[in-house]
N, C-alpha and C positions, 0 to 999 in steps of 0.2 A: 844940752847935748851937742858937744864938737862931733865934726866927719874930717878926717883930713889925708891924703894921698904923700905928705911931705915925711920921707924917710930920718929926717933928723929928732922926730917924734918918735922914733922907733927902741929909742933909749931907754935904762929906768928911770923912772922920774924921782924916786926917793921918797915916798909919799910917805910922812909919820901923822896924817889925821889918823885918830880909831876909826877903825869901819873901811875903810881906802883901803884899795886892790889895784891891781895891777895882772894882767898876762898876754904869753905870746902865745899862741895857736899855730899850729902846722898839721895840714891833712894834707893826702895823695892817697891814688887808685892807681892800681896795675890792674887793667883792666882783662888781659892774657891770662890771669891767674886766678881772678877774682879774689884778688886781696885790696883791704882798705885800711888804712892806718890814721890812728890821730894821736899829734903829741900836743900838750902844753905845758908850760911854763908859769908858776903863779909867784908874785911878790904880795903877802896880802893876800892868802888862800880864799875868794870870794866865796868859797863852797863848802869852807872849812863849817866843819859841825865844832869843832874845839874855842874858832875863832868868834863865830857867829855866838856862841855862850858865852866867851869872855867879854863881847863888846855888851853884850845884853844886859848881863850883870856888874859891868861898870855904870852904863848908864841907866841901871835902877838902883845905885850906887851899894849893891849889893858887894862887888869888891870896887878896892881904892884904887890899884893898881891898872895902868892905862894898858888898852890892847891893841899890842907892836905890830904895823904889819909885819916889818921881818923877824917876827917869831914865829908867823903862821906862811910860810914858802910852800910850795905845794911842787907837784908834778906829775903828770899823768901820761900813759900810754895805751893805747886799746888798738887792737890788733884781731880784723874782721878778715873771712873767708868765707865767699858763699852766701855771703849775710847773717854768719853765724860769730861769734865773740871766740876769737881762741883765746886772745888776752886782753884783761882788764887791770889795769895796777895801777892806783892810786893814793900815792906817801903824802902826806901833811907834815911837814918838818920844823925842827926849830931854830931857835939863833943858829947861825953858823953855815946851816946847810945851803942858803942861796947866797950867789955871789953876781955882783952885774956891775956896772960903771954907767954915771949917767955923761959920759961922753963919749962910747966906744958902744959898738953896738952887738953884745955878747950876754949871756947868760949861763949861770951854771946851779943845780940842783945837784949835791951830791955830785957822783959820778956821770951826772947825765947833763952835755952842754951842745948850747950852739952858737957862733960867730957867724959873722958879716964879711965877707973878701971882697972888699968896695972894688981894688983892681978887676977880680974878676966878675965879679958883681954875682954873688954866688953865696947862698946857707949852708953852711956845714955843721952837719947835728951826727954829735957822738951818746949814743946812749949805752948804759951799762948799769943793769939795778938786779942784787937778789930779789927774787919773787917768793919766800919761802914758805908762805900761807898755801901757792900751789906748788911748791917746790921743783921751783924753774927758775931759772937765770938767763938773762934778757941782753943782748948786744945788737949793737947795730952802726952804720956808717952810713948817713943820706946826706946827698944835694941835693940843694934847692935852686934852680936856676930858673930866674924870671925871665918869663916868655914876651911880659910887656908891661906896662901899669900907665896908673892914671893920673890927670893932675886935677884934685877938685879939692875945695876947701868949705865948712860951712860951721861958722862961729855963733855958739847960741849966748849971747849976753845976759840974758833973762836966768838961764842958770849960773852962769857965773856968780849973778848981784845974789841969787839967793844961798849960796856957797854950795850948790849943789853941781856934780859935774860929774859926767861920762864922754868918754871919748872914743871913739873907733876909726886906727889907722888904718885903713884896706891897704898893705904894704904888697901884696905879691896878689894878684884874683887871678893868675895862673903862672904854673912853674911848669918843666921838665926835673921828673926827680929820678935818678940813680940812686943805685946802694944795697946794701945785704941787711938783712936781718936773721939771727943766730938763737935760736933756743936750747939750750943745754940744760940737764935734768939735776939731779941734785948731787951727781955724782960727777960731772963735768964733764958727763958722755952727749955728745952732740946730737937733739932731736930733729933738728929741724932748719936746715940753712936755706933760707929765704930770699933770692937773689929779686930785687925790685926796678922795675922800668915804667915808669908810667908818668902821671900828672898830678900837680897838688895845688894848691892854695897857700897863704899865710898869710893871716893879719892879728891886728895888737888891743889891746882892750885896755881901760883902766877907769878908775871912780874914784872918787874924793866921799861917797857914804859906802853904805853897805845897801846891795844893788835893792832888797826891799821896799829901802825907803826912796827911791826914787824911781823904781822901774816895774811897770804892773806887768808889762809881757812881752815877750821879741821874738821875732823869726828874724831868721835866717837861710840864706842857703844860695850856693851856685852850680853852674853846669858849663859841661863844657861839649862841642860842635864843631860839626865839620866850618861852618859858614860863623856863628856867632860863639862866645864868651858870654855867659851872664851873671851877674852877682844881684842877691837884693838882699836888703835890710830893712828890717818893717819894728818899728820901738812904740809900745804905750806908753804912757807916763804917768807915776799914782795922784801927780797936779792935775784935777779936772782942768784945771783951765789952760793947759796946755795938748794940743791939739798932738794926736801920733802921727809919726814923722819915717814917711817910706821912702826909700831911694830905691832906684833902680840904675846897674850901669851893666851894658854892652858892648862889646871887642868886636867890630867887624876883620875878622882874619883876611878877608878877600883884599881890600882895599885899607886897611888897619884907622877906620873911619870909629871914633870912639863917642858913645851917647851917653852922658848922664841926664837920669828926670829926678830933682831931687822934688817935685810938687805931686806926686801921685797920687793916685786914686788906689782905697786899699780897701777889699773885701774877703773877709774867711766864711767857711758855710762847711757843713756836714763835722757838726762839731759832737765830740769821743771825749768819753774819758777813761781810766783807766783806776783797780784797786788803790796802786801805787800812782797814778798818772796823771799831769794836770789835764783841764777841763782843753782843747785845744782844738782848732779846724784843721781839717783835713783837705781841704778842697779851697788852696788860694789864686784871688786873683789881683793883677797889680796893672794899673795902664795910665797913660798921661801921652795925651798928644797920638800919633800916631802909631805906638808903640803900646804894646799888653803883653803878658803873661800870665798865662794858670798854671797852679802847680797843683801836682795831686799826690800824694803823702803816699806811695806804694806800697812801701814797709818797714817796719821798724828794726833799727839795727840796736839802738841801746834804749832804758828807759829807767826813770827814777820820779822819784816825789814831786822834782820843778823841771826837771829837763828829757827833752826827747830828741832823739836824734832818727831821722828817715836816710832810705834809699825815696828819691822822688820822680815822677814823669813832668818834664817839662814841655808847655807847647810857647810857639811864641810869634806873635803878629809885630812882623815890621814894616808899614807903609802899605801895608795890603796884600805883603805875601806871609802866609802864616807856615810853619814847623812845627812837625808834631815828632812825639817819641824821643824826647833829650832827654839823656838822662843824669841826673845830677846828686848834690846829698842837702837837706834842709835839716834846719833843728829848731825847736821851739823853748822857748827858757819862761818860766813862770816862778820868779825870786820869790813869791808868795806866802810858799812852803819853808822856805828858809827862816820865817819865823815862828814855827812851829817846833817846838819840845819834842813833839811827839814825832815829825817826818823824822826832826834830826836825826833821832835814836835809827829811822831804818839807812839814813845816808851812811851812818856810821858804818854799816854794810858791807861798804866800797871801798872806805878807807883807810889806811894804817897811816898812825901816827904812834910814833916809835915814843915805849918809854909810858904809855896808857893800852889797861886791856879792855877790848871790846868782845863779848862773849856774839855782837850781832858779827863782828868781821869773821868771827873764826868760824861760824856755822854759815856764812854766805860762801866764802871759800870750801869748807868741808866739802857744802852741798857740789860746788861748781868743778873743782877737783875730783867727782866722781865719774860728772860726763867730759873729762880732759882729754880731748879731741887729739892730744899730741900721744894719750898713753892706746891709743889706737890705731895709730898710722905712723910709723917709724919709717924713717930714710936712711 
């Protein structure tokens, strides 16, 4: 397990093992409106039901043919008000549709991209995707302007030797983000124009397997403060004999004094599960040295087979002065379910992959197009 802060990692790496993923991640809140947005980027759809088969049935040499990450490109958009889902759209794509350079630091899905303006040191993400399951059509223009970042490195050799490897850039753990978001109906009459000002996040992921076989479970999650920045990262491992690995880092905004613990102490308690929902805790806490955190899981904004995404309360003890009521967004990942036949068929759900019909995508849409929050509130 790499950690690294060094932007020149922020490229595609190109990765042609089967099973190897690759994505970029981008969340912001405008907090004035109660809107939340999260985009991603996938090279090597880690969440692909299409991909996660193909790799299965290679390697129980049920087919011959090797499984390409960039056959399975993914992308995704969900788009939160209120704590309610207005949009959820998630494409699985094939040859052709993702494009990226591993010396330039840009990506493109379809019509939906984003570059790096190193002069101005700025994310520019252009999105544009038919939604035709809800028949809606999706644009947008956002910056991402980093606020500050950090410089930390941590080289796990033990997975490299055993050709096992994940990596997580923290590229931006806060931005100022502008930009409009645009919903138009299926007639290209305008629902809904979405002007946004608030704060986001951005960081980069990527594995050499299929995340399964090397990752039993991960939180996630940041907040942002009048006084502190926090990010943490908390990873199991399915090697017993490698020990989970929490990090925690803080942004002093008063005096811009930056803390990393990457030796923490990690405990989860008041643990839920759900029909669809892994087994997970609600109630975390993370400390090392003079520095803690609890997080408490408030409510749920999305939720599937291996993955949860929270609104969360954060408190936090620094040197003896504690903060309560931050509030922030966590997510918990349990790749678990990704080898189940049976989850896949409900992830299938969620996703279109053009060119394969899914009788679960069309009645998860039917259903959620009924209560379509934009066919009730016109501007």
């Amino acid at each position: 397990m790499n950690i690294t802060t060094d932007p020149d990692q922020e490229v595609w790496h190109e990765l042609q093992r089967p099973g190897s993923y690759e994505w970029w991640y981008f969340d912001a809140e405008d907090d004035s409106q109660g809107i939340s947005l999260v985009l991603i980027w996938f090279a090597g759809f880690a969440f692909s039901p299409s991909y996660l088969q193909h790799y299965q049935d290679w390697k129980d040499l049920v087919r011959p043919d090797v499984p390409v990450p960039s056959e399975y490109a993914g992308f995704s958009f969900q788009l939160y008000e209120h704590g309610r889902e207005i949009i959820n759209f998630i494409k699985d794509g094939s040859q052709g549709v993702f494009e990226s350079s591993p010396s330039s630091i840009d990506v493109r899905f379809e019509q939906n991209a984003f570059s790096y303006d190193r002069l101005r040191d700025e994310y520019r993400l252009m999105i544009d995707f038919p939604f035709p399951a809800r028949r809606k059509n999706v644009t947008a223009s956002l910056v991402f302007k980093p606020g500050h970042r950090y410089a930390f490195r941590r080289h796990d050799e033990k997975g490299v030797a055993n050709g096992y490897q994940h990596q997580w850039l923290l590229s931006v753990p806060k931005a100022d983000v502008h930009g409009r978001i645009t919903v138009r109906d299926s007639k290209g009459e305008t629902v809904r124009s979405i002007p946004v000002r608030g704060r986001g996040y951005h960081d980069h992921n990527l594995g050499t397997v299929p995340m399964h076989e090397y990752i039993a479970k991960w939180y996630w999650g940041r907040a942002f403060s009048e006084r502190y920045d926090l990010v943490y990262y908390v990873i199991f491992f399915r090697d017993n004999g490698s020990a989970p690995l929490a990090v925690l880092m803080l942004n002093d905004s008063r005096n811009g004094e930056q803390i990393v613990k990457d030796r923490v102490s990690f405990r989860e308690e008041n643990f839920t599960r759900g029909l669809f929902a892994p087994f997970h805790g609600r109630l975390l806490s993370l400390e090392q040295d003079a520095v803690g955190v609890e997080v408490r899981h408030h409510s749920v904004l999305d939720s599937g087979p291996f993955y949860l995404r929270f609104r969360s309360r954060f408190s936090l003890n620094v040197d003896g002065s504690r903060l309560d009521g931050i509030r922030g967004i966590s997510e918990f990942l349990d790749p678990s379910a990704l080898q189940s036949r049976f989850m896949r068929f409900f992830v299938r759900s969620r996703i279109w992959r053009e060119g394969e019909e899914s009788a679960m995508y069309r009645q998860y849409n039917f259903f959620k197009s009924r209560f379509d929050w934009f066919t009730k509130k016109k501007f």
